[in-house]
C-alpha positions in Angstrom: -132.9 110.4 35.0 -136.3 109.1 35.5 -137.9 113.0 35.8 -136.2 114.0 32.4 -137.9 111.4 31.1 -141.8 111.4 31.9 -142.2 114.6 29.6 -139.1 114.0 27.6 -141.1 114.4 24.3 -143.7 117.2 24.9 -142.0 119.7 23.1 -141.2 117.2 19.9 -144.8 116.3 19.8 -146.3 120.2 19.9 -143.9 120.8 17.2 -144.9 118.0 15.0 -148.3 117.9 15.5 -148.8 121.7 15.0 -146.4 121.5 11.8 -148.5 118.3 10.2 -151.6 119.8 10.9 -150.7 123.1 9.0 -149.4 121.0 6.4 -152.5 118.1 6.1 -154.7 121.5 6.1 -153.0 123.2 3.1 -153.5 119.8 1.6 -157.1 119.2 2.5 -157.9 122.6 1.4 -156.5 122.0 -2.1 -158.4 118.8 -2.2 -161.6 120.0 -3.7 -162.6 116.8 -5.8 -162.5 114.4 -3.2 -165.6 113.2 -1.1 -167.4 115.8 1.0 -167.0 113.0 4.2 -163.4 113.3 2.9 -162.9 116.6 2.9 -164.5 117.4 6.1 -162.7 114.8 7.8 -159.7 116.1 6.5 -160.3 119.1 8.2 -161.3 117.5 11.8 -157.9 115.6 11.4 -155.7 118.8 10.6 -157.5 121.0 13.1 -157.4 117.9 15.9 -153.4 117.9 15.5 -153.2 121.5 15.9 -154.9 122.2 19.0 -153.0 119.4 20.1 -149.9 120.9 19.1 -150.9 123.8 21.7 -152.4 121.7 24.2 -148.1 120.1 24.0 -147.1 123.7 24.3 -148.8 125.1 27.1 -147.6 121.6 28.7 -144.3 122.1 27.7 -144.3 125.7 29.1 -145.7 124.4 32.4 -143.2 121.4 32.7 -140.6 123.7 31.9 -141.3 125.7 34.6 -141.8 123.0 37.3 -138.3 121.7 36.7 -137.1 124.7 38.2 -139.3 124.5 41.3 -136.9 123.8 44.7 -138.1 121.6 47.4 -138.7 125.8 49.3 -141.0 126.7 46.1 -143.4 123.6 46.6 -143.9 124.7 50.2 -144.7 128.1 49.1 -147.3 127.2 47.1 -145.1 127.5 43.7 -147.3 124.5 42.1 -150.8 125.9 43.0 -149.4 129.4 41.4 -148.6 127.3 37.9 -151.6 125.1 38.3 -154.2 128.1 38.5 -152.5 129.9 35.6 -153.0 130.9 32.2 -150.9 128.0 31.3 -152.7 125.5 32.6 -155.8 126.8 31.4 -154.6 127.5 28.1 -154.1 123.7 28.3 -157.1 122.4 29.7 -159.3 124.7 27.2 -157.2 123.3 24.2 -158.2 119.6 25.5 -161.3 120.7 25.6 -161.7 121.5 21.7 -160.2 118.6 20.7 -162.6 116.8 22.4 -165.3 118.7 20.7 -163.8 118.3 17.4 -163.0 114.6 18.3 -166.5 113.6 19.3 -167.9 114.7 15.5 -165.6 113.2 13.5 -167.5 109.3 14.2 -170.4 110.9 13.3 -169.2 111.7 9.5 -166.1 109.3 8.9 -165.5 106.6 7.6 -169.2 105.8 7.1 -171.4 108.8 7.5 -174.1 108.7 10.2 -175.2 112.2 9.1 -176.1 112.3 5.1 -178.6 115.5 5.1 -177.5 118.4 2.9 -177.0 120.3 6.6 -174.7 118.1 7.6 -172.1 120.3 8.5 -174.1 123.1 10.0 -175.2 120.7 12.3 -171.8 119.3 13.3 -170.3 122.7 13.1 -173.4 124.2 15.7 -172.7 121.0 17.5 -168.6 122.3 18.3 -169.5 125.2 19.3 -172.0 124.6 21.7 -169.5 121.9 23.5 -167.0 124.6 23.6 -168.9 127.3 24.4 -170.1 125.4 27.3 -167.2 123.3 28.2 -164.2 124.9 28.2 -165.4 127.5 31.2 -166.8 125.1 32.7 -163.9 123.0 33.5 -161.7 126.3 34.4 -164.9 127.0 37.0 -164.5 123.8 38.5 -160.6 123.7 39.0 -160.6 120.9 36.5 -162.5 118.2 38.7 -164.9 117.3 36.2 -162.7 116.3 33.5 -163.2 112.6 33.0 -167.0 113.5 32.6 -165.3 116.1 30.1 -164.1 112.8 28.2 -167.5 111.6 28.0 -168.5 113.1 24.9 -165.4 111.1 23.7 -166.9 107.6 23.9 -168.9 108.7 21.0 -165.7 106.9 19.1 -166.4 103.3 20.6 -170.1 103.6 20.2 -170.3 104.6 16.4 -166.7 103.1 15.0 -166.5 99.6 16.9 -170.1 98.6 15.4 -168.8 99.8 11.6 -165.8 97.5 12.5 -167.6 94.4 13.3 -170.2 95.1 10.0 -167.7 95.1 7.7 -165.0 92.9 9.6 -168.1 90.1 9.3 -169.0 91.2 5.7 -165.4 90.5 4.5 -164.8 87.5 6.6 -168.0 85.9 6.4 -169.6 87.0 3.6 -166.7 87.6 1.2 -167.8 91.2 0.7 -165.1 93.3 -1.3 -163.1 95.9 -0.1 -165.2 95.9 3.1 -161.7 95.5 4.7 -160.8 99.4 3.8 -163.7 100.4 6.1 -163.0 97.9 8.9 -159.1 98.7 8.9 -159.9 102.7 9.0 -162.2 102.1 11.4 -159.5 100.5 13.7 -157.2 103.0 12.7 -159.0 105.7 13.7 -159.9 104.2 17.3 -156.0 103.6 17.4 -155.3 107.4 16.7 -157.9 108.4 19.6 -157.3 106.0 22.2 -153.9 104.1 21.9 -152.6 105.5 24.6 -155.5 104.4 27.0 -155.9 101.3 25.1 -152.0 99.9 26.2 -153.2 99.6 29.9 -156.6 97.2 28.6 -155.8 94.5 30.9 -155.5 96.9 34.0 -158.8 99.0 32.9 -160.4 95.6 32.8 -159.6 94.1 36.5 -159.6 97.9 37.6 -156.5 98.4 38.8 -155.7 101.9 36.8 -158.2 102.7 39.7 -155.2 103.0 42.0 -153.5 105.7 39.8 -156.6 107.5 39.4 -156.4 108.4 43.3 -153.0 108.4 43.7 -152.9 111.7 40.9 -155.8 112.9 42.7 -154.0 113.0 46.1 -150.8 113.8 44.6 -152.1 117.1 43.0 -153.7 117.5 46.4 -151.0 117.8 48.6 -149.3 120.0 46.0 -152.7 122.2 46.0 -153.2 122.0 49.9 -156.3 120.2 49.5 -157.3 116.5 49.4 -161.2 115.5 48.0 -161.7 112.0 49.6 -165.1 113.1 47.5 -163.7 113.0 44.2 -161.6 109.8 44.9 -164.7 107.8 45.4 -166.7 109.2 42.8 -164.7 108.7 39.4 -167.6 106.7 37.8 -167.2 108.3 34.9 -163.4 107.4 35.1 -164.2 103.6 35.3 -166.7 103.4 33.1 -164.7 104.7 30.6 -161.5 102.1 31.7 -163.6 99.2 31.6 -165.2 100.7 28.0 -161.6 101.1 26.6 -160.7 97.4 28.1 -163.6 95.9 25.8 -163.0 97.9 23.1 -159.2 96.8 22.8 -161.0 93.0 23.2 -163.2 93.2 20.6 -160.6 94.7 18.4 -158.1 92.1 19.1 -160.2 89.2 18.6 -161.4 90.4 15.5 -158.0 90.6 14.2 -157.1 87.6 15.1 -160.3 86.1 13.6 -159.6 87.8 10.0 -155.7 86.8 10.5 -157.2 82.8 10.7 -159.1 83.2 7.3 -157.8 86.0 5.7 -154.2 85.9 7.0 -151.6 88.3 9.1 -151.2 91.5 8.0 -149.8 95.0 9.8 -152.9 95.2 11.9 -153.1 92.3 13.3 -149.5 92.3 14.5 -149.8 96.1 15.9 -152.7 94.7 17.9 -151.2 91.5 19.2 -148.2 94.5 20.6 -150.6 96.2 22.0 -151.5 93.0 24.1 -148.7 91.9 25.1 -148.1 95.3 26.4 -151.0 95.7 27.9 -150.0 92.1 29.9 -146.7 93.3 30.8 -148.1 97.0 32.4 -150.8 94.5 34.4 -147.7 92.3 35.7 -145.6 95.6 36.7 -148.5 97.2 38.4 -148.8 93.9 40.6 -145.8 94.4 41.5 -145.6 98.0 42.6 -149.3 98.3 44.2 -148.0 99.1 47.8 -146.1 102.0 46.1 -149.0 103.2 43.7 -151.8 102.8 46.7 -149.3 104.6 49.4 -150.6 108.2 48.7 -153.7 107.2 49.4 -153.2 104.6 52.4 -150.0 106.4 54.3 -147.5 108.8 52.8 -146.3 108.6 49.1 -143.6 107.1 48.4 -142.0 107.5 44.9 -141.6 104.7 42.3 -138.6 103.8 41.3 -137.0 104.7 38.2 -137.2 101.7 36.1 -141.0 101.8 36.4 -141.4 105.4 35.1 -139.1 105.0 32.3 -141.0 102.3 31.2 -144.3 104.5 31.6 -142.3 107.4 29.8 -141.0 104.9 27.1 -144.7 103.1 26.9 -146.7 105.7 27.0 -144.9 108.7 25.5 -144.1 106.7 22.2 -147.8 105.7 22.4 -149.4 109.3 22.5 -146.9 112.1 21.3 -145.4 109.8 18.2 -148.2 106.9 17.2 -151.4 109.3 17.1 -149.8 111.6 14.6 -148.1 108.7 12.6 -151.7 107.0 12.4 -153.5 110.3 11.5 -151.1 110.6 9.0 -150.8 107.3 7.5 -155.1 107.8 7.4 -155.1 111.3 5.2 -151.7 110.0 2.7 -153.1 106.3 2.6 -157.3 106.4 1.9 -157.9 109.2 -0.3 -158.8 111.9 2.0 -156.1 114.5 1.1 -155.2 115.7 -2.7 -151.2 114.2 -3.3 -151.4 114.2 -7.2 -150.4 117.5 -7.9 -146.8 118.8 -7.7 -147.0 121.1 -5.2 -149.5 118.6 -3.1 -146.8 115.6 -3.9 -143.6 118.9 -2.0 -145.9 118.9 0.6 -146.3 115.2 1.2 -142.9 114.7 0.9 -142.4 117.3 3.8 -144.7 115.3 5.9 -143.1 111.8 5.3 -139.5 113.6 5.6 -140.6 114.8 9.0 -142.3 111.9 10.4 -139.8 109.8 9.8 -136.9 111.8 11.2 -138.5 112.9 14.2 -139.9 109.7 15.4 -136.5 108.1 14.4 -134.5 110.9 16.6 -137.4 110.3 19.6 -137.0 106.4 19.4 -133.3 107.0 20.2 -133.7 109.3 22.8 -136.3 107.3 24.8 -134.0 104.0 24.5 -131.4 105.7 26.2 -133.3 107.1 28.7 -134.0 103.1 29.4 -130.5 101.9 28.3 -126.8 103.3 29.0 -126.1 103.5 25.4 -123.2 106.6 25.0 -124.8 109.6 23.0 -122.0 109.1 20.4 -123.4 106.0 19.4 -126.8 107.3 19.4 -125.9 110.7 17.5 -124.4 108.3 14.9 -127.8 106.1 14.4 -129.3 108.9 14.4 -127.1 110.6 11.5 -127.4 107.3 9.6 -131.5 107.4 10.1 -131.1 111.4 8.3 -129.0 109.7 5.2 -130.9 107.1 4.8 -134.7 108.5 4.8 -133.3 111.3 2.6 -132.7 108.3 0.0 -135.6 106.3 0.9 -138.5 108.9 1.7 -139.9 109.2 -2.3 -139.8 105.4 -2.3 -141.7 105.1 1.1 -144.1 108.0 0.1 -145.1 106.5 -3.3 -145.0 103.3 -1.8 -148.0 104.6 0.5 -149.5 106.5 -2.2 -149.7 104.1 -4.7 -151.9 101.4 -2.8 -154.1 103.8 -1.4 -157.3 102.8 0.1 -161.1 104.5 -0.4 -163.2 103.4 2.2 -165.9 106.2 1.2 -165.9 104.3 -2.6 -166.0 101.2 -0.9 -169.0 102.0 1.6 -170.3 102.4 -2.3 -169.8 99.1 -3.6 -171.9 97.9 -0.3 -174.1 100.2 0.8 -176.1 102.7 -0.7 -175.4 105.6 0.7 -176.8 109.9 0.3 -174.1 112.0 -1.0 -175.4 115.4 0.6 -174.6 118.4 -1.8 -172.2 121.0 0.6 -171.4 124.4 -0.6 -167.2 124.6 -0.1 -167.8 127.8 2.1 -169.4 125.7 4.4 -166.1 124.1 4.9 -164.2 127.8 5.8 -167.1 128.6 8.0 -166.0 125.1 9.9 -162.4 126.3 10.2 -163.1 129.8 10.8 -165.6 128.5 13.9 -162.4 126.3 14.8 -160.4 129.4 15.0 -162.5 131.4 16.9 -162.9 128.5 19.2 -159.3 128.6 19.8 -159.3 132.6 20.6 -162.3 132.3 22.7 -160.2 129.4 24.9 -156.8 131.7 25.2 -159.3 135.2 25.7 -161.0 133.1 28.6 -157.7 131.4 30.1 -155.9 134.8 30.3 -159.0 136.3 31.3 -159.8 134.3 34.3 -155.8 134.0 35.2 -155.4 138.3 35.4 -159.1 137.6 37.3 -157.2 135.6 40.1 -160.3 133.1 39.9 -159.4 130.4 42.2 -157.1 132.5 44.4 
């Protein structure tokens, strides 16, 4: 059914993404000879995948709950009850750290804006006051400021899209070595943030995600009892950040395909070229059902039909909840930021792989027969195959990766000259611990202003 499917992997992906980034923080933490830039965004990375994880998890509670809910709950105001809960605040404040976390990590990785010995006191003051300030801020205003929230996310295209074109053009043009290792993690990295805004470029671009934007907006206002014409017109920040995301995925395309002319085709450039055509087909589709996606906001909604949000749940879902923590991943194993040379390092890794592989296997099956009538025999029996197989395979596929690791932090050094700030390793556990007690500080205040009955 279309409904099972729009959150059919939420609770996969707050298990795997709280599971790697325990496990890609044991290993960072054991990691102590690699590059302080390394280290440090080793631990963005591992902390970023965990608050995930719990932002999945208070989602997965919620949706849980609203699969219940009877045509008689809705009219009783069962959704505004959920909506102003500590559920959904728990998730909203764990969206909010990540942001805050997500927003530094440009600032050190792969090149390092920052290079002063205080480098991480200053990133680490800059995390908490975001999430000291944010996070009650967007419970106070029942959550209508959140794409201004996403602002201090466009840090990404502002500081990693110029460090892909320098070295993109200093390996193309100018024959610079391994200035590919800091283009391609730079790329990476914008993939791990943003793929999942970055399959709908065409439709940021001529502004037609516009339509969803108020249709969500009405939608949860007619569950809520209230409809803001206000906040429909006013998503500035919302469209900025479309058209900004539309661009982004531009430039990056181009640029592949200008280093796949000289340099020749390689994994990146056909992820990208994907990505595109993607991106082409969701623009077509939406042409097609813009009279159901602008009815909430012109007459009464009317519901798309099921076809439409498989292909969202199959698009999108893959996108977010199994490509962001298979790129993250692929980053720490692949250029040198996590420790994989000791035997208890190499267990862990091989947990990692192991489960990366076998969950995004058994969530590929499930999503294609969501979209196709393919008897759960058949799938249960690809799926068993998958398990035999990657329990042959996964030492091969792990060395493989490990062996031609990349160092974009040594190759920034063979260009540029860069500061290598001295950082006492306590500084690092004062990071995590200031993670942690943002983390408390979210649940205290979502619990907090739930018993409170703030927006009752």
């Amino acid at each position: 059914m279309a409904d099972d499917a729009v959150n059919a992997l939420l609770p996969v992906a707050a298990v795997v993404h709280i599971a790697l980034g325990v496990m890609a923080l044991i290993l960072v933490q054991r990691s102590l000879e690699k590059e302080w830039n390394e280290r440090f965004a080793g631990y963005l990375i591992s902390w970023m995948m965990i608050v995930l994880g719990l932002k999945y998890t208070f989602a997965t509670f919620i949706d849980l709950k609203i699969e219940d809910f009877t045509g008689q709950d809705y009219l009783e105001g069962a959704f505004t009850e959920i909506y102003y809960s500590s559920y959904k605040y728990g998730e909203m404040a764990m969206e909010s750290i990540f942001f805050c976390l997500a927003c530094v990590l440009p600032l050190v990785y792969p090149y390092p804006i920052l290079q002063k010995d205080n480098v991480l006191k200053v990133t680490t003051a800059i995390i908490i006051l975001l999430g000291v300030i944010i996070v009650p801020l967007d419970i106070f205003t029942e959550f209508a400021n959140r794409d201004m929230k996403s602002v201090i996310n466009w840090v990404c295209y502002f500081i990693w899209l110029p460090i892909y074109l320098r070295f993109l053009i200093g390996e193309v043009k100018y024959d610079e070595e391994r200035a590919r290792e800091i283009s391609a993690v730079s790329l990476l990295l914008l993939l791990g943030l943003k793929v999942q805004f970055l399959i709908f470029w065409l439709q940021n671009l001529t502004g037609i995600s516009k339509v969803y934007q108020a249709r969500w907006i009405v939608e949860d206002g007619v569950f809520l009892g209230t409809v803001s014409q206000t906040e429909i017109s006013t998503t500035i920040f919302a469209s900025f950040g479309m058209i900004l995301s539309g661009l982004a995925f531009l430039i990056l395309f181009f640029g592949e395909l200008w280093r796949a002319y000289y340099k020749g085709i390689n994994g990146l450039s056909v992820s990208m070229s994907v990505i595109f055509i993607v991106g082409v087909i969701w623009f077509l589709l939406t042409v097609v059902v813009m009279d159901t996606a602008t009815s909430c906001v012109e007459t009464i909604c009317e519901q798309f039909t099921q076809t439409f949000i498989d292909w969202f749940a199959f698009t999108y879902q893959v996108a977010v909840y199994l490509l962001a923590p298979l790129i993250f991943m692929f980053i720490l194993l692949n250029y040198n930021i996590v420790d994989t040379d000791s035997k208890y390092s190499k267990s862990i890794t091989r947990i990692m792989v192991l489960l990366l592989l076998l969950v995004a296997t058994s969530s590929l099956i499930e999503m294609i027969q969501i979209v196709l009538p393919i008897p759960e025999m058949v799938t249960s029996a690809l799926f068993a195959a998958g398990v035999v197989l990657f329990i042959g395979w996964e030492e091969k596929i792990m060395d493989k990766m490990i062996t031609d690791q990349s160092n974009s932090v040594e190759a920034i050094g063979t260009i540029l000259n860069i500061n290598n700030p001295n950082i006492d390793n306590k500084e690092y556990l004062v990071f995590s611990m200031v993670t942690v007690a943002l983390i408390i500080y979210g649940l205290l205040l979502a619990v907090l202003f739930d018993s409170m009955g703030i927006h009752e």
